[in-house]
Each structure stands twice: as C-alpha cells, then as structure tokens.
N, C-alpha and C positions, 0 to 999 in steps of 0.2 A: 393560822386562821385569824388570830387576834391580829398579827400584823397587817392582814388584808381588812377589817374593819378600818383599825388605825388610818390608813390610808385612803379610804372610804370616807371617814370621817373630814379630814384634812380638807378633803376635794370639795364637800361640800359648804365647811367654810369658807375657802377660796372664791367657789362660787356662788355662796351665798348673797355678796353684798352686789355683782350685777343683774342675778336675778331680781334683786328688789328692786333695782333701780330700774330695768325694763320695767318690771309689773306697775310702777310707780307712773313710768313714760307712757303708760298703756294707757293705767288709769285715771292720767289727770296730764294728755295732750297738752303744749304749748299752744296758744292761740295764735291764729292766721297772724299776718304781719300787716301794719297795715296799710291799705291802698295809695298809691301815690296819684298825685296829679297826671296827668298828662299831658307831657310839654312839647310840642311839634318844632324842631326846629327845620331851617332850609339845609339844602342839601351840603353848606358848607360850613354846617353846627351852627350857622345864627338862628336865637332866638326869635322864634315867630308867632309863638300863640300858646294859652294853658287853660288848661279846665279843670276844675275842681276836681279832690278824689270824691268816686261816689257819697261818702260820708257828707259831704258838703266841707270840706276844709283842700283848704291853697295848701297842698304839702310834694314839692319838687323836693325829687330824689335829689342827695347831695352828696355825689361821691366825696371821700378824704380827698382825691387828688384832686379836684376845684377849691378846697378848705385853703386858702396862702398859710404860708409854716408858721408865721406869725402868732397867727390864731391858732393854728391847731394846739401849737405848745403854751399858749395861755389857755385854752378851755380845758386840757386834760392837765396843767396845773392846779388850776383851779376846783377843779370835779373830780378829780382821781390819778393821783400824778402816778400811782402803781397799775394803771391801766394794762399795760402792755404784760405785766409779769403774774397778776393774782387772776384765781378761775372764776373770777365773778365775783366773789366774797374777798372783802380785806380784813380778817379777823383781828387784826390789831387795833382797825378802826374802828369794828363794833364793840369793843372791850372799853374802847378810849370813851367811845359817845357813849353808853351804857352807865360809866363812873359818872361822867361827868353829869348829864342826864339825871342820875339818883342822887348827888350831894346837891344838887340845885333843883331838886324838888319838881320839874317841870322840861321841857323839850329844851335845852339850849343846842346841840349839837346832833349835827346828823353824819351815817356813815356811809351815806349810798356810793355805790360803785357807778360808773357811767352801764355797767352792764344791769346794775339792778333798777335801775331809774328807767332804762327802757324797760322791763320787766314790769313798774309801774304804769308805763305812758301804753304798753299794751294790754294790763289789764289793771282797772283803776281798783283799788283796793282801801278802805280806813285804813288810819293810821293806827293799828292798835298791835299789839304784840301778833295776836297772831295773824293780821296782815304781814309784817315784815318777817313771819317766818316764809310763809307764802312766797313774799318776794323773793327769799334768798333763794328757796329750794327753784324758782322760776330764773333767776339768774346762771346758777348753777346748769340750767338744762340748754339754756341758753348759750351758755361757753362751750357745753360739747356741743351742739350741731353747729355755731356759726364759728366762721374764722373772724379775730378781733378786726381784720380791716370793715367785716361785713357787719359787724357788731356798732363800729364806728362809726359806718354810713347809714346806719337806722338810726342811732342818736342820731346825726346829725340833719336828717332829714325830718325827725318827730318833735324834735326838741321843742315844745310851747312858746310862742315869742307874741300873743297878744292875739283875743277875737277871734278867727276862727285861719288864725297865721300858723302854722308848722315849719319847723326847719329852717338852717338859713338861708340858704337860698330865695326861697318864698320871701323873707323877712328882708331881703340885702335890694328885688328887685322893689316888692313892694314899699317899702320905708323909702329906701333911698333911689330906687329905679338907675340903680348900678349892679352888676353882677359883684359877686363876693372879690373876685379878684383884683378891682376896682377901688374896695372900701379903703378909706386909711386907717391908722393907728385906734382913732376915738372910736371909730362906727364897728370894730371888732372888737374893742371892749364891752362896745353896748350890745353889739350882739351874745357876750358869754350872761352880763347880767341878768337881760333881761327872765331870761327861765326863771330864776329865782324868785319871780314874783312879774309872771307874766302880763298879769292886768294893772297892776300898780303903777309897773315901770314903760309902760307901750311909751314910743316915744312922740307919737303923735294926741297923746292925753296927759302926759305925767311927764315931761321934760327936766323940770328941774327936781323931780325927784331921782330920775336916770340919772341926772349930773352929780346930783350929789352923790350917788350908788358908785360915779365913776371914777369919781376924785377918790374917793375914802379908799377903791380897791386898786386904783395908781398908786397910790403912796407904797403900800405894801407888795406890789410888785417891782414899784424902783428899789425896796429893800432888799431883794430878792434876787435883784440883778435881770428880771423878767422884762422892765422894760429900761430904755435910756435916756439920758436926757433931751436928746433931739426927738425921742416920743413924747417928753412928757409938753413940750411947746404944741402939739395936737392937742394932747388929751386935757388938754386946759384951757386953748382957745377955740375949740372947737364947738358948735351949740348941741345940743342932745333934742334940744327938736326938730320933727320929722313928719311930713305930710305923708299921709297912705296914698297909693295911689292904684289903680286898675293898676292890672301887667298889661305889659304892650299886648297888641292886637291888628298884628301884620296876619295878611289872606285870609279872617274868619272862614271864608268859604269853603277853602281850602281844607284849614283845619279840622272842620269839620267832617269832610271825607276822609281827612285820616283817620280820623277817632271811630270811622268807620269801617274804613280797609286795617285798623291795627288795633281792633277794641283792648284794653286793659295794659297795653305797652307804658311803658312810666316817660321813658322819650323814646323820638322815635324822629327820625333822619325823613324831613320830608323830599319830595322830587325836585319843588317848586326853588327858583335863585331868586334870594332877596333883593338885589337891584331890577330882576328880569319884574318881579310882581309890583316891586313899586313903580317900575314906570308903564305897565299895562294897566293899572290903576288909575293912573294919573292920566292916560291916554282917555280912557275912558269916562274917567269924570269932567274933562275937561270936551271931551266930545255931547255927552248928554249933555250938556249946559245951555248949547244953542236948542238942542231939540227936545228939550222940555218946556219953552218958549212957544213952542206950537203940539203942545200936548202928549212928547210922546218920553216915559218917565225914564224908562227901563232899560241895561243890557248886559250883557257877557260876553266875555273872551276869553277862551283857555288856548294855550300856546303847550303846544307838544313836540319834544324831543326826537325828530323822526328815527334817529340810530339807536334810541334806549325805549320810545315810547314812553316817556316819564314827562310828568307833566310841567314844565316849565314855568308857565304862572295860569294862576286861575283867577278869575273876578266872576262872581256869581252876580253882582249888581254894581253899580254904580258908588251907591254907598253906605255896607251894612249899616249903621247906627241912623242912616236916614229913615223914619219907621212914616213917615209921609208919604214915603213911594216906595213904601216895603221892602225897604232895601234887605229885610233879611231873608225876603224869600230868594232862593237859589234857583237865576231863571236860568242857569246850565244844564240844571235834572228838570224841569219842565217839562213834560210832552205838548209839544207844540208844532204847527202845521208847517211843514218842511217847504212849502214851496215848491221849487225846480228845480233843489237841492238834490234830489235822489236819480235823477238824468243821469249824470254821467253812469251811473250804478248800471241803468237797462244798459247802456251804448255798450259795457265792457259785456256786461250776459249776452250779446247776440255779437259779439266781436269773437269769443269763449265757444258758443254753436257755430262760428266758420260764418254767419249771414249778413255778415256787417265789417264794413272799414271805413276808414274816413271819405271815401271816396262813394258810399254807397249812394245810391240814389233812392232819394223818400222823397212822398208825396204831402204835400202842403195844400189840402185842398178842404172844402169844407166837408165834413165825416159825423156821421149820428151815430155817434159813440154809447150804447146803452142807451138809447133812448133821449139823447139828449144832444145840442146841436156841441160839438167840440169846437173851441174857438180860439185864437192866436191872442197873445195878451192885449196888442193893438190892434186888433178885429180884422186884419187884411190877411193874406193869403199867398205864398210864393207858387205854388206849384211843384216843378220838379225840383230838387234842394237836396245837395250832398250832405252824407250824415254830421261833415265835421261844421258845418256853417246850421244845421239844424241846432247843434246840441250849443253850438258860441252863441246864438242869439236866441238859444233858449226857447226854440218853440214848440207850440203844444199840440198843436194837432200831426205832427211828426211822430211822436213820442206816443199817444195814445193807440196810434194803428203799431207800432214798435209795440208796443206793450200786451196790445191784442195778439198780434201773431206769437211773442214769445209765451202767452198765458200768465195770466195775474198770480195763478199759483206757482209756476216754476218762478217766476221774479220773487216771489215771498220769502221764497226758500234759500234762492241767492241771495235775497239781502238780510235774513235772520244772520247767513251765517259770514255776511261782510260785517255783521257786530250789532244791527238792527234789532237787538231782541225784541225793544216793547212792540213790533209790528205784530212777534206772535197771538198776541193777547188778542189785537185788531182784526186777525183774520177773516173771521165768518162775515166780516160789513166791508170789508176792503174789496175795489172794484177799480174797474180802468183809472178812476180820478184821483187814486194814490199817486200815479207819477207827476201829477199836479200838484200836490200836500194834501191831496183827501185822506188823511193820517195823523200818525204825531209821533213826532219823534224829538229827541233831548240832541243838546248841542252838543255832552258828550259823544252822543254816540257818534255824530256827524262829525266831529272830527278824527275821532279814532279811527271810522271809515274809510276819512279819505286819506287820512295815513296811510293807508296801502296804499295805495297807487305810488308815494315815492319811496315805500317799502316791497316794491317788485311786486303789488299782489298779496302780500301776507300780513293776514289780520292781526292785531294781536291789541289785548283790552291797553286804556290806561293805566299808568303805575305810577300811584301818589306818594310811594315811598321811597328813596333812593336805595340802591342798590339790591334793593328786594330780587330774589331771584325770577329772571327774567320767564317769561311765556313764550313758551316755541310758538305759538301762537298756530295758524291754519292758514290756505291758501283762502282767499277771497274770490279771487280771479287771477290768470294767467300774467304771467310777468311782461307778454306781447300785449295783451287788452290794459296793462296796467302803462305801460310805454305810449299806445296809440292815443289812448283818451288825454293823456297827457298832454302830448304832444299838441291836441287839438285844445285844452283848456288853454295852454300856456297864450294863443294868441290873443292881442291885444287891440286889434281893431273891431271894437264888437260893440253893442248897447249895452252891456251889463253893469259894465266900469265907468268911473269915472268920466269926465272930460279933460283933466288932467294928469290920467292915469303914471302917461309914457313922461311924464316933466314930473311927477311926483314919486317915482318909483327908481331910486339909486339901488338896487339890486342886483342879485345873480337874476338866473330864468325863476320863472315864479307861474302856476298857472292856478285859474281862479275859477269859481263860480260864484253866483249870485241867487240869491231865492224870493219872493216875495207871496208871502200867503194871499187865500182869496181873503175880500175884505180889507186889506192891506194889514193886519195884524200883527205880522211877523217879518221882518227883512232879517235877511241872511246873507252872508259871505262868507265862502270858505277858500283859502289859498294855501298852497304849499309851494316850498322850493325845496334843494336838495338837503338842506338844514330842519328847517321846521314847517311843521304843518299850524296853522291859526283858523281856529271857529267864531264869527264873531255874530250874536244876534242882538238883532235892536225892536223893539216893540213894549206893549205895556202887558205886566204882569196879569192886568184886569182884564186881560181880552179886546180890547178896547180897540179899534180900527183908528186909524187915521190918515187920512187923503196924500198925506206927504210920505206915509211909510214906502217906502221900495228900494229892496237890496242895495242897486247902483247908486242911490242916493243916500241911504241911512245907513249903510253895514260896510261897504265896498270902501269908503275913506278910511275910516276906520282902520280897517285890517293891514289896509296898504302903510300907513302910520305904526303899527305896530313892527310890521314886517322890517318899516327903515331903520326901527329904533334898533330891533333884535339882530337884525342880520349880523353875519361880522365875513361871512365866505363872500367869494363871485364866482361861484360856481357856472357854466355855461349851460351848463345840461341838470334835471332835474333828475332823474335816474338813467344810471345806464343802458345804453340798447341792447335788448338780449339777440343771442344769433338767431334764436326764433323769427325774428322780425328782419324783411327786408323791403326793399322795393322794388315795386313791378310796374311797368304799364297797363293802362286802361283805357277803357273808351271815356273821356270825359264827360259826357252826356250819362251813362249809367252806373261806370265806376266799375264793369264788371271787364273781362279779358276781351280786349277789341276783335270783335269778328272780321274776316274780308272787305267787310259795308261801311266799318265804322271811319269817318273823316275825321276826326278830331282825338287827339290823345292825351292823356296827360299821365302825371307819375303820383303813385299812392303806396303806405305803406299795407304791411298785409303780413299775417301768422305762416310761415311755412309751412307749421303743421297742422293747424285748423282752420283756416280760410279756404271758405267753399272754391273749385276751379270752375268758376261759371264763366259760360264765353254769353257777350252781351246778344242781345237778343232783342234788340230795340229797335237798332237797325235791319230790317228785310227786302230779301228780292222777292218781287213780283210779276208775273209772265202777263203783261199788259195790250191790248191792240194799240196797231201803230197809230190810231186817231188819240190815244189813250179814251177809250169811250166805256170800256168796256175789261173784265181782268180774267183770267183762266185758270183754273186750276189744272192741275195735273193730266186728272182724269179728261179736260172736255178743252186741252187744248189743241191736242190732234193736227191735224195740216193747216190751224188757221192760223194765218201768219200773226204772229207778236214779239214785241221787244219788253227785257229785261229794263225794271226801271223800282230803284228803292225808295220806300218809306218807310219814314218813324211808325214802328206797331205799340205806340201810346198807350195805356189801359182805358180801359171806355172809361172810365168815369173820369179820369182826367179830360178827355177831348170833350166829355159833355159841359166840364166848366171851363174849358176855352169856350166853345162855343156859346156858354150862359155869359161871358165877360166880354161878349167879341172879340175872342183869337181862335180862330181855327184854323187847324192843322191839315197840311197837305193831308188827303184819305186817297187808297189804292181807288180807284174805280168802278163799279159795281160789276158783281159778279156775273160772269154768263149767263145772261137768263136762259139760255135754251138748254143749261146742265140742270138735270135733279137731280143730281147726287146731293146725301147731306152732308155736309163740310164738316171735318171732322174738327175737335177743338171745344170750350168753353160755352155755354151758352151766357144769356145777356146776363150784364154784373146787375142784380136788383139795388138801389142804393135807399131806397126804400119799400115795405116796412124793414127793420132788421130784425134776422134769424131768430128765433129760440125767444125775442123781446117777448113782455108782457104788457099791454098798453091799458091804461084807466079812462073812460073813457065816462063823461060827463052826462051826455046827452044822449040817446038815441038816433040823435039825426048828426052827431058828430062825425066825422068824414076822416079817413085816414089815406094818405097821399100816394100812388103806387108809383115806381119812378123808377127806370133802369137806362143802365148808359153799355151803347150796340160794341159789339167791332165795327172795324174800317169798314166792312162789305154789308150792309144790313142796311135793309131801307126799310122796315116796320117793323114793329112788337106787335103782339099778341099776349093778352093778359086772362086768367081765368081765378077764376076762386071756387077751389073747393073744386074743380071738376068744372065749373060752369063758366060759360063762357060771360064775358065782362065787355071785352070791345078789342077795337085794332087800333093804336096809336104810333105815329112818327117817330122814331128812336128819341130816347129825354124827353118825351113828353109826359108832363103827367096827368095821371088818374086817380079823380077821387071818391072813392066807395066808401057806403057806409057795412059796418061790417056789427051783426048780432055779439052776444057774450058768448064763449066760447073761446076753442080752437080751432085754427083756421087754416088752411094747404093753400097761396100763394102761385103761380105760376105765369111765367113769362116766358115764352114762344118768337125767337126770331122767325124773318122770314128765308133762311136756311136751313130749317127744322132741329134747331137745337134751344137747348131748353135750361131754364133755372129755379127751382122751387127752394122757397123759406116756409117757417109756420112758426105763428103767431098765436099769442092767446088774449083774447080781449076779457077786459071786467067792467061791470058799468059800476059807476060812484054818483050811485042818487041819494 
C-alpha cells in the first residue's frame, strides 16, 4: 500500500509543473497577434497597393525569406546572437545585465531576447521589475506555440522603425521605395538601428544622428569579422537621409475589391497583370483627355480572362487621385442605365424557347408599347428586319414586341441568373423599357455577362484573386444561343462602331456591342474574342447628359484600342461551334422552313434541338376568279371556275403602315360576297387602345383613338364600346371616342364576322 501512495505521489509531481503551466495558459491567454497590412500584389507577385492594418499602422508581413542573409545575420547578431538555440529566455544574459545594472546604479544594459521584445511590441508593459517578469513568462509561452521561423517573421514584421512605420518591409518601401532585397550594405544597417530608438533615429528627421548610430556600430562589426572592407566603402559613403514616401498605388480600384473579396488576408495574389493595368490605364486617361474638352469626365474598363474569368486589369476612373472629377468614385460598381446593352441577352432567351434564329423575321414598325409610342433611336422605321440585322443595328422597336411576347418577368429571371443580380431589387418598376436601359445595372456585371457567350453559355462571377478556387459557375443560356448571337455580334458592317473600325482593328474575330442611355448619359461597349472579354463605359459620374455621348462614338474606340493592345492570339473563330448548331434553309423573306410558295431562299443557322420546325406561312395559295375580281373559299367555291394565285399573308398591321407610308402590298381580292359563311381565323389586330393599359386622362372631352389593321379580305370594321354600338369605319381608319372613368369592353367587328375585344381602364387627372 505504501508503495502504491509512493508512486501516486511521484505522478503528481511529474505532473504537477504542466498542470500549472496549462492553468497559467488558461489564465492569463497570449494576446492576438498583431494585424498586418494588407498588400495586393499582381498575379505575378508585383507589388501593387497596401492598406493600413486596422490599428492605423503600415505593418507588411515580412517573411525571414525576403530578409537577404546579410541582414538577417546582423540583426540577430545584434539582438540575440542565441536566438536560434535559448526558449525565449537567455539566462546568462539576464544574470549579466542585472550585475551590471546594480554596480552602476541605473539601466545601463539590457537582456531582451528577439522573442521577448515581441512579447513587449504585443503587449506594452513599464519597464519595472515586474514588467519584465511578465515579459519573460510571455516569451516563454511564446516559444512553445510558435516555430522560431514564425517568431522571426513577427519580429520582423513589428519591429518599430518611426511614426506609425512597423516592420521592414513597410520601412525598406517607404524610406527608400526599394524592396528589402534591393537595399545595400548602409540602408540594412539602418534598418537594424533604427528600433533602438525609433523616433530619434527616423531617417527622414534625424539623419545625422542614424549616421553617427551607423559609424560607431560599423566599427564593431568590422571587429567582429560581421562586415568587410568593401562594406565598409558603403557604410561610409552612403548618406542616412531618407525621404518618406506614400507606397506605390498601381489599380486603387482594384485593390480595393480585393480587400473586399479577401477581407483580413496580409497579402493576397491579385488577378489583375501589372503591364495589362498600366496600359489600360493609360488607354483610358489618354482617351478622356479629348472628351473632357466637351464635358464629359468619367470612365472604366475592366478586361476579363475569358478561360479563368479573373480579371485582367481594372480602372474604375480615369484618375483616382483626380478628386475634381471624382476620380475615387468606382464607376464600374455604379448602377447605371445600360442602354442596348442587354439585347443580345433577349435574342439568346427566345433563341433558348426555339422562336428565334438569326434569320427570324421581326417587325420594325411603329408599336404603343405600355402606353407609350416605341420608337427606333433615329425615328425611322424598317419594317420587316431579320433578327440578326435587328440586334447589329440595335433597334428598339424589334426588341420591345421581343420582349413583350417573351414576358418582362421570364427575361428577369433569365437575366438575374446570366449574373444581373441588382435587376432583382428593380423588379416591381421594371417594364418593357428595360430592354432599352429602363434600369441599371454596373459594368461588372455586364461584362461578366457577356463572358458567357465566349464561355459556351456559362456564367460564372469575376475573380479578383489569382488562383482562387475557380466557380463551376451555371449555364446562362445554351452553348447554340451562345454561338448564334455571336455569330451575329462579331459582324462589322453596322452603325454601332466606329468608322474606322475594320483599318483599326489588328485582331482575331471579335464581336461587339454598343449601348447609349436615354438622355445620352451613359455610352457603353462591350466586345469579346476568344481571349478576353472588355466592358468599357464612358459618361459623367454626376448624371450629367451630354449631346456628344453615344457608344459608337465615346465607348467603341476605346475598347477597340484596348483589345489591340491586349490581344496576343488570331484566333479565327470566337467559340467553338457546338454540334447542336447547324445549317438549314429558309424562306428568306420570313426565315422560317420554305413552304411550296416560297421563291426565295437563303441559309440560316438554327439549334437542332430547340429551334421551333415551323414551315413559313407568309407565302399563301389563294382560289381566285379568273378576272381576279373576286377570291373563294373552300366552302363557296363549288363549280365556279377559279385559278390558284399566291400572296404575301402580311399581318394587318404591317400592310396598314405600308399603306400609312404609300407601299401597299399585293392583297388577295375580296371575298365572295354571295358566301355567309364566317371565315374562320383571327379577327381585326386592334392596334389601338392597348389591352389591360390604364389611360390618365386629362379632360373630359379628351378623346382616345380606336384604330385596327384588317386581313387581306376585309373591306370594313365595325366598332362598339361596351356593347354599344360606335360606327362603321374602312379598315385603319380611325376613331375617336371619348370614353368616361372607368372600365371599358372595346370591340371590333370585321365584315366577315370575326371579332377582337381589349379592356381598358380610364382615370381622369383633374
């Protein structure tokens, strides 16, 4: 029994002394380490920008292996030449300074270790006996949890070198605006001094007291064999003054989104290549120079990696430190009115539904879209216009019956998740004239966006930091809709561009768009080739319009210059064609599968597996008398002699603005009048009031315009309101009634007996 005490006993002095020492680590925690700057370099380790650590102090991390050996083996001569072999404490040295100390009455010697000195510099303490127990027992805790390289790299990152300077690094760019690796002989000697009396010795205040600090501790290192004589020709011709200076300040803008995509990182590998941003930079300030001459201040350009997505260079302005034209505001995160920009976005959504190819046929005509007249940028009017010549010269009343039939909420949703977020926020105000810039959206986003397209359709965000793990990212749109629209951007005979587009553009394939806000507020360009996608916007931060702003003229040189600089491929093709995608013929005229009728063909691309098989239907046969006087249907053509004879079946509202501009269209011949049968089929297109609208109406005696366009066989309207009858008008003629507050039942009556009702709700504004 007594043996098993014994032994009982034993155990717990053994384990006595790390219980204490836990309950000690418990009770009086190591304090946090502290903050480093944050230094953004490019993606090929250059130095490009630093922020303070939150504390407000310049303190860049500084690994040992940036330190040249030089220095390292003079500073830890100097400060602790037992560094490497004692736990934090060198008891011989506190024995030594302690004598020496007490027979000279006052502080002449110190014994700090490099491990206890950071133990001071992370928690300040007097200088009083039981401060430096404090510190030892804090050094101590210190050598167990850190390894001496990570102990090394915290000295040398905190170490005090003047004002609110840490570390050398901080010290090597700012003093000398040289990295450490760079300094010579004198300027690492003055970096071990300075600590020893950091404000005394700055070397941009107290020069010739550093020189003399530097002489006196040369002498005794050339005793020492520490340095030689071809050092000591530096450390004596050298001068020890030293201007502070800012640290450089390559891509602020930039920078700034990393400190946001990588908060508290100490460095951090940015996306952007230091040559690619100095000369998009330069592009760009060298471009606003003319068009600040006529008012207009402001622009960005961000340049994207199309195979990593990482953002290649970014300029948020012109020129941060310009604070005249706000050069610090970031007009790349701006929400701002996108223009014509989000076009190609619909063309792929109804390319994606099967109801669209480059070959489709849209109307270009005039449309009271919500209530309001939809109108072409230069106020004229094509007509009938294949989708790929709609979307190159960018027009709007194309785009708005597109955007009607595919529903403003299925587009929302397509374009939140081609990377559109802030539209969500817009939703409940967003209406037809989004696809015009009735919105806002940030240059990120738009270029990110159209990154898909020469990323086969798949979105995936920007990435400001190199090598960061990539984003699978999502599909946007189909790798066929991502090919077609292409396909149809890449062309260069268009208004959008330049006038010296094709003599300006040493290039692979490249396809572009352009945007111009209402108001002229905003010009945009965005282009990509198989290399990089480029968003380039020009406008004034202040909102501010101006007569000269417009894509093709403000944004489009621009991008095109960037693209010459960056390119380095000649790719011919901008993405691959997927097998998805082939070619078929068409009726040229509607772009759909040529019927029997159709005389003209041409070749279009189209989705094998989602491209509606519609056969055209434009062209029709007709059972006519042989005077052509007179046309037959089915039913009431019986033994009376007629011949087959085809016509374009136009939509009434197109034939009604031939015939408003004088062109009108062969029309079949009027129908048998001795048939009553009623004609099966559509009644008349009302093209005024429109459906479901809500109209404000001023006056009482204000008049609202009734207006519908026939088929080919129709020689009158009939119109009622409400059940009551109103009058009989000639096909397109209109009628103008005044209508009470209320809702209202609309009706128009061919004379075939086929019929079309809308309902409207009037309010008066008195």
């Amino acid at each position: 029994m007594e043996r098993r005490h014994a032994s009982l006993r034993l155990l717990l002095v053994l384990l006595f002394p790390g219980v204490l020492i836990a309950a000690l680590w418990l009770a009086f925690p190591l304090p946090d380490p502290k903050p480093y700057s944050l230094v953004v370099s490019d993606r090929e380790g250059r130095f490009l920008h630093a922020f303070r650590a939150p504390d407000g102090i310049w303190r860049l991390q500084t690994p040992p292996e940036e330190i040249p050996a030089r220095l390292r083996a003079l500073l830890i001569a100097r400060e602790d030449r037992h560094f490497a072999i004692h736990p934090g404490v060198n008891p011989f040295s506190l024995l030594r300074a302690a004598a020496q100390n007490a027979a000279a009455g006052r502080r002449v010697s110190g014994a700090s270790t490099i491990t206890m000195q950071i133990a001071r510099m992370l928690e300040p303490k007097e200088r009083t006996v039981g401060g430096k127990i404090i510190e030892i027992l804090r050094a101590l805790q210190l050598e167990l949890r850190y390894s001496k390289r990570e102990l090394l790299e915290m000295y040398l990152s905190m170490v005090p070198l003047g004002g609110n300077i840490e570390g050398l690094k901080s010290a090597a760019l700012m003093y000398y605006q040289t990295p450490l690796e760079r300094l010579n002989t004198a300027q690492l000697l003055d970096l071990t001094l300075i600590p020893g009396d950091p404000n005394g010795l700055r070397p941009d205040r107290h020069p010739e007291r550093l020189y003399a600090a530097r002489i006196a501790t040369a002498r005794g290192l050339l005793r020492r064999g520490l340095l030689d004589s071809s050092d000591s020709i530096t450390v004596w011709s050298s001068p020890a003054a030293a201007v502070r200076t800012e640290l450089p300040r390559f891509a602020p803008h930039f920078a700034l989104r990393v400190r946001e995509a990588a908060p508290g990182g100490s460095v951090v590998r940015g996306a952007v290549e230091l040559n690619a941003q100095v000369t998009v930079e330069r592009l760009l300030a060298h471009h606003l120079q003319g068009w600040r001459k006529v008012g207009v201040d402001n622009g960005a350009v961000i340049v994207v990696e199309n195979r990593s997505r990482e953002v290649l260079a970014y300029a948020g302005s012109g020129d941060f430190a310009d604070s005249a034209t706000a050069g610090q505001v970031n007009a790349a995160r701006a929400l701002r009115s996108p223009g014509s920009t989000l076009k190609p976005f619909l063309v792929a959504l109804e390319m994606d539904r099967g109801l669209l190819t480059p070959r489709t046929r849209l109307l270009d005509i005039p449309y009271d879209a919500e209530g309001y007249r939809a109108e072409n940028y230069d106020g004229s009017y094509t007509g009938p216009v294949p989708a790929d010549e709609a979307l190159r010269r960018s027009l709007n009343v194309p785009m708005i019956r597109m955007l009607q039939q595919a529903g403003v909420g299925r587009f929302l949703d397509f374009a939140v998740n081609a990377g559109f977020a802030s539209l969500e926020p817009q939703r409940p105000r967003l209406g037809l004239s989004m696809i015009l810039g009735g919105c806002g959206v940030t240059l990120e986003e738009l270029t990110a966006a159209y990154a898909s397209f020469p990323g086969e359709g798949i979105y995936a965000p920007l990435r400001f930091v190199h090598g960061a793990p990539p984003d699978a990212g999502r599909e946007a749109f189909s790798a066929s809709a991502a090919c077609m629209v292409s396909e149809i951007l890449a062309g260069v005979h268009r208004p959008d561009l330049p006038n010296n587009f094709e003599a300006a553009l040493n290039l692979p394939r490249v396809a572009f768009k352009t945007g111009t806000s209402y108001g002229r507020r905003d010009a945009w360009a965005i282009g990509y080739s198989a290399e990089y996608t480029v968003g380039v916007w020009i406008g004034n931060v202040t909102n501010r319009g101006n007569a000269e702003l417009a894509g093709s003229r403000a944004a489009a040189p621009l991008l095109v210059n960037v693209l010459n600089a960056l390119s380095t491929g000649r790719n011919t093709t901008i993405l691959p064609q997927p097998p998805d995608v082939g070619r078929r013929t068409v009726c040229a005229k509607s772009g759909d599968i040529p019927s029997p009728f159709c005389t003209e063909t041409a070749t279009d691309l189209f989705s094998r597996s989602r491209t509606l098989p519609r056969v055209c239907a434009l062209e029709q046969e007709f059972l006519v008398s042989p005077d052509r006087t007179r046309s037959y249907c089915p039913s009431c053509a019986g033994g009376a002699p007629y011949v087959t004879q085809v016509f374009e079946n136009h939509p009434p509202e197109l034939r009604a603005w031939w015939m408003s501009v004088g062109h009108p269209a062969p029309v079949p011949p009027p129908h048998n009048s001795a048939c009553t049968l009623v004609l099966p089929g559509g009644g008349p297109s009302i093209l005024s009031p429109s459906d479901g609208m809500t109209y404000y109406l001023i006056s009482p005696h204000q008049k609202i315009v009734l207006q519908a366009s026939p088929a080919a066989d129709v020689r009158s309207h009939v119109w009622y309101v409400n059940k009551e009858y109103v009058g009989s008008r000639p096909p397109g003629e209109k009628v103008f009634f005044s209508f009470p507050a209320g809702r209202h039942s609309i009706t128009c009556l061919d004379d075939r007996g086929r019929s079309t009702s809308v309902t409207v709700i009037v309010r008066m504004v008195l």
